[in-house]
C-alpha positions in Angstrom: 15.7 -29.8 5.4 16.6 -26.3 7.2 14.7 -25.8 10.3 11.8 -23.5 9.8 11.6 -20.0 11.1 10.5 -19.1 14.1 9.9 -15.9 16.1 10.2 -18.2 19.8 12.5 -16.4 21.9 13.2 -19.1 25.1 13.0 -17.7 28.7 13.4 -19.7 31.6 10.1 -17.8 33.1 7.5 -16.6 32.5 5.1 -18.4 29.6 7.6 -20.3 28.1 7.6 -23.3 30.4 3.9 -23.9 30.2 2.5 -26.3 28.2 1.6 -25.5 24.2 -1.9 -26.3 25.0 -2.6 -23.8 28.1 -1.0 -21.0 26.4 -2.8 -21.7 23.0 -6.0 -22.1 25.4 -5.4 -18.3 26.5 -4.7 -17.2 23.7 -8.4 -18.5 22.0 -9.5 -17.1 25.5 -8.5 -13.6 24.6 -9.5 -13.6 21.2 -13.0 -14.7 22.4 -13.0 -11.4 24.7 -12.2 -9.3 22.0 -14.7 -10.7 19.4 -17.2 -10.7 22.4 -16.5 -7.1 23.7 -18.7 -4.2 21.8 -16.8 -1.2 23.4 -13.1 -0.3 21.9 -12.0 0.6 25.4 -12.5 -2.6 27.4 -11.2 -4.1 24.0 -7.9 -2.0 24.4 -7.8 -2.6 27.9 -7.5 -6.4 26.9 -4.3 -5.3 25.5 -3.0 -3.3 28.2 -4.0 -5.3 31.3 -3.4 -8.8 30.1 -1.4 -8.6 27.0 1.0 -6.6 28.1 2.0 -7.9 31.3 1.9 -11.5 30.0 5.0 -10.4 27.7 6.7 -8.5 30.6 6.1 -11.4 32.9 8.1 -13.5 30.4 10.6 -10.8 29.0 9.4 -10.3 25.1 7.9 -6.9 26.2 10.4 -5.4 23.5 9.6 -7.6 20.5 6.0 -8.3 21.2 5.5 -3.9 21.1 7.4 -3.7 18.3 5.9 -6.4 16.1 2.2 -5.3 17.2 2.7 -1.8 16.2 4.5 -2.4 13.0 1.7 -4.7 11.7 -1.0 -2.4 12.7 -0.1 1.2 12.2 -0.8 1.2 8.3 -4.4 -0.5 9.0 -5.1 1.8 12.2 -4.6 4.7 10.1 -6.6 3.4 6.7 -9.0 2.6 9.0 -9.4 5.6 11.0 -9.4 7.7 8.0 -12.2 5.4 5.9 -14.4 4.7 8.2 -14.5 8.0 9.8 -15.4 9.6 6.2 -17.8 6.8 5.0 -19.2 4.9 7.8 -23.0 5.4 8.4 -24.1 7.9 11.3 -25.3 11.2 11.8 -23.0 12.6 14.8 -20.8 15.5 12.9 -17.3 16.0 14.2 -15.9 18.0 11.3 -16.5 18.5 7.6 -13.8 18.2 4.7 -15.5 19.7 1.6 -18.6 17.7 0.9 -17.4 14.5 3.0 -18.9 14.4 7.1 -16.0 13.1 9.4 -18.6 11.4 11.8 -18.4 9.6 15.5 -19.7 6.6 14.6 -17.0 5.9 12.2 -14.8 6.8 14.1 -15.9 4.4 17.6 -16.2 1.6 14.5 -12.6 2.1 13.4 -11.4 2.1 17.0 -13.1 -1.4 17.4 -11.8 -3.0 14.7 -8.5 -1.9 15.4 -8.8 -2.7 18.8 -10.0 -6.7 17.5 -7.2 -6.3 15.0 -4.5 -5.1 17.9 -5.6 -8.2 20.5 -6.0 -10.7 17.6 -2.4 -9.8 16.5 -0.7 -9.4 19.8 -2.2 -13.2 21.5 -0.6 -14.2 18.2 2.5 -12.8 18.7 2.1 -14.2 22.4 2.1 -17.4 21.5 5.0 -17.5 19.0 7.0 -15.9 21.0 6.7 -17.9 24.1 6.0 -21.6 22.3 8.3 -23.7 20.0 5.9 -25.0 17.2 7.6 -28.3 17.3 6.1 -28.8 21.2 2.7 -27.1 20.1 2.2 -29.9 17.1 3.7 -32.7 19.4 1.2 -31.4 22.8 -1.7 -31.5 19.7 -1.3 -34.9 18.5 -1.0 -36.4 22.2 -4.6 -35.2 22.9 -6.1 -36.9 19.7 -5.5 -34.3 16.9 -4.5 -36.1 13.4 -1.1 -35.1 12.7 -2.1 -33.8 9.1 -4.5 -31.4 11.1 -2.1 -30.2 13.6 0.2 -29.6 10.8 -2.1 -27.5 8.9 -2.1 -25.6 12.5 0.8 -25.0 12.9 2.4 -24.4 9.6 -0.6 -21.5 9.4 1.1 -20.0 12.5 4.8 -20.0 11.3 3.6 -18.1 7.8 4.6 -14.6 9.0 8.2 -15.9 10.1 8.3 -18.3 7.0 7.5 -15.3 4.8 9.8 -12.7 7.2 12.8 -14.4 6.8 13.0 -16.0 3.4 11.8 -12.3 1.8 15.0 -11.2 4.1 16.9 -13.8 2.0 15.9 -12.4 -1.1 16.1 -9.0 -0.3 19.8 -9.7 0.5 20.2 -11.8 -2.7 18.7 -8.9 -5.1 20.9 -6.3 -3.0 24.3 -8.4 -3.6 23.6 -8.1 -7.6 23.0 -4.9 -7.4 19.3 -3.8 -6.7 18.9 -0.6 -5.0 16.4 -1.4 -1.9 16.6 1.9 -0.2 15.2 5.4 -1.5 12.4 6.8 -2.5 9.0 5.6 -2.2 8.7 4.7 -6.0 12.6 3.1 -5.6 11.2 0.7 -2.6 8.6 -0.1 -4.7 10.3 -1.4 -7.7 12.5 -3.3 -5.5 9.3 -5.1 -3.7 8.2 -5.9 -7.4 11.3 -7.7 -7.9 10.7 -9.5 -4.5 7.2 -10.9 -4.9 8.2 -13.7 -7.8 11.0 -15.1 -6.2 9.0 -15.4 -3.0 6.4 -17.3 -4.1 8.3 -19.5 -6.7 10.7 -20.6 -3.5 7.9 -21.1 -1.3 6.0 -23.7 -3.8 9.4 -25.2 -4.1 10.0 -25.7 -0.4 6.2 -26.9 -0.1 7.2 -30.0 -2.2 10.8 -30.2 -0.3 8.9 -30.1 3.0 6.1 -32.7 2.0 8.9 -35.1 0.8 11.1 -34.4 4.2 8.1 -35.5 6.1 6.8 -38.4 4.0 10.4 -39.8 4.6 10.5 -39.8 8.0 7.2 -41.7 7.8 4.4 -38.2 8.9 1.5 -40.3 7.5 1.5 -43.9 8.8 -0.8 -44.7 11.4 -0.1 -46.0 15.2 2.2 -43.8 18.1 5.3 -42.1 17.6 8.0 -40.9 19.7 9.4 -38.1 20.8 12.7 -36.7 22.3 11.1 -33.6 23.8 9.2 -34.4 26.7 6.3 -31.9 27.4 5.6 -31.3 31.3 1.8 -30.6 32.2 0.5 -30.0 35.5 -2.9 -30.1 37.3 -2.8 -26.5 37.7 -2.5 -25.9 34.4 -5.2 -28.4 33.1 -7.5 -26.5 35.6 -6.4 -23.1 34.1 -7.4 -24.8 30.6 -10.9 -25.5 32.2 -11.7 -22.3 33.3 -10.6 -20.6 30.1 -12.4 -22.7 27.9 -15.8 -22.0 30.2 -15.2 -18.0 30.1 -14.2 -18.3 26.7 -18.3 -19.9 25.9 -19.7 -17.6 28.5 -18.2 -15.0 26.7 -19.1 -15.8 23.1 -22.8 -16.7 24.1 -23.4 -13.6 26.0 -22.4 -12.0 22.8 -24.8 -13.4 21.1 -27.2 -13.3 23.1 -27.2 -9.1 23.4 -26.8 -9.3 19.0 -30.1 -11.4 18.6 -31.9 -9.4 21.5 -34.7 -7.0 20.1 -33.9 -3.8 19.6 
């Protein structure tokens, strides 16, 4: 079995050397703060202040942009556009016809995307600083049945999974003669002739993948082994601690303010 896609880039800084745990810990840290946080601009400003120079710090700055803002520009704009026009409110900023563009749809919109934008991006964070592999194997040491961790991380390596094997395809359909580029209408005839073959190979590498790991014994019971050995520190284990408390304080403050009287 080919090993699966991933979107890890390996640094010798930066988040990379950590252990799977404390950066998954951050990154369920950071989605907390975003669910918690009622106003789009601290939510941005998640983004910008801790986002952002995580990926600098460990030199992904490039792909971690670019992958955030390719996934979100179509829903950003959808959004903006919907919600502006049909969201609930009275505050006027301009009128198309009978339809009120209004504020509060617009401050909605800029939420959600800003939830979207940090859910995406501590996403991207962790798959591009952490081999799947050491996440799954840091899981099962601390307790986690392998079938669970498994479920874990197989839901994290979709987008790659999906990414390259629709690359595959793509190349497939263009070698017999399928014309990818073009118009609008052209790109999506070709994405009609995508969507069967993707799926079909995907079921069939489900059953490949769930023989592959019933072979090399994935179910029996008692420890395994490991060639990878996964360094943890006291540091980081405090780190873990501290994000896990702001990460409660964070969520029950929130919902403490939503079931205050109004």
């Amino acid at each position: 079995m080919s090993p699966a896609p991933s979107l890890y880039l390996p640094q010798p800084t930066g988040l990379q050397p950590l252990h799977p745990l404390t950066k998954l810990v951050l990154t369920l840290t950071v989605l907390s703060g975003a669910i918690s946080l009622a106003d789009p601009r601290y939510v941005f400003a998640t983004y910008g202040l801790i986002l952002v120079p995580l990926a600098g710090w460990s030199r992904i700055l490039g792909p971690f942009l670019r992958y955030s803002f390719r996934a979100l520009a179509p829903f950003l704009l959808s959004l903006v556009i919907i919600q502006g026009f049909f969201y609930p409110g009275e505050l006027v900023i301009f009128s198309l016809g009978p339809f009120h563009y209004k504020a509060e749809g617009l401050g909605f919109a800029l939420l959600f995307s800003g939830r979207l934008l940090v859910g995406l991006g501590a996403s991207l964070l962790l798959l591009l600083t952490t081999r799947m592999d050491h996440l799954m194997q840091a899981l099962t040491q601390r307790g986690l049945s392998a079938q669970i961790a498994y479920i874990v991380v197989t839901t994290l390596q979709i987008i790659p999974r999906f990414q390259s094997r629709g690359e595959a395809i793509f190349d497939a359909q263009r070698a017999r003669g399928l014309k990818t580029e073009g118009s609008l209408l052209r790109r999506a005839r070709a994405l009609f002739f995508l969507v069967p073959p993707l799926l079909f190979s995907s079921l069939m590498e489900t059953d490949a993948r769930a023989v592959a790991l019933e072979a090399r014994g994935f179910g029996k019971p008692g420890p395994k082994t490991s060639w990878a050995v996964l360094t943890d520190s006291g540091g980081q284990r405090i780190v873990r601690a501290l994000c896990a408390v702001a990460a409660l304080a964070m969520i029950g403050i929130r919902l403490a303010a939503v079931a205050r009287p109004r």
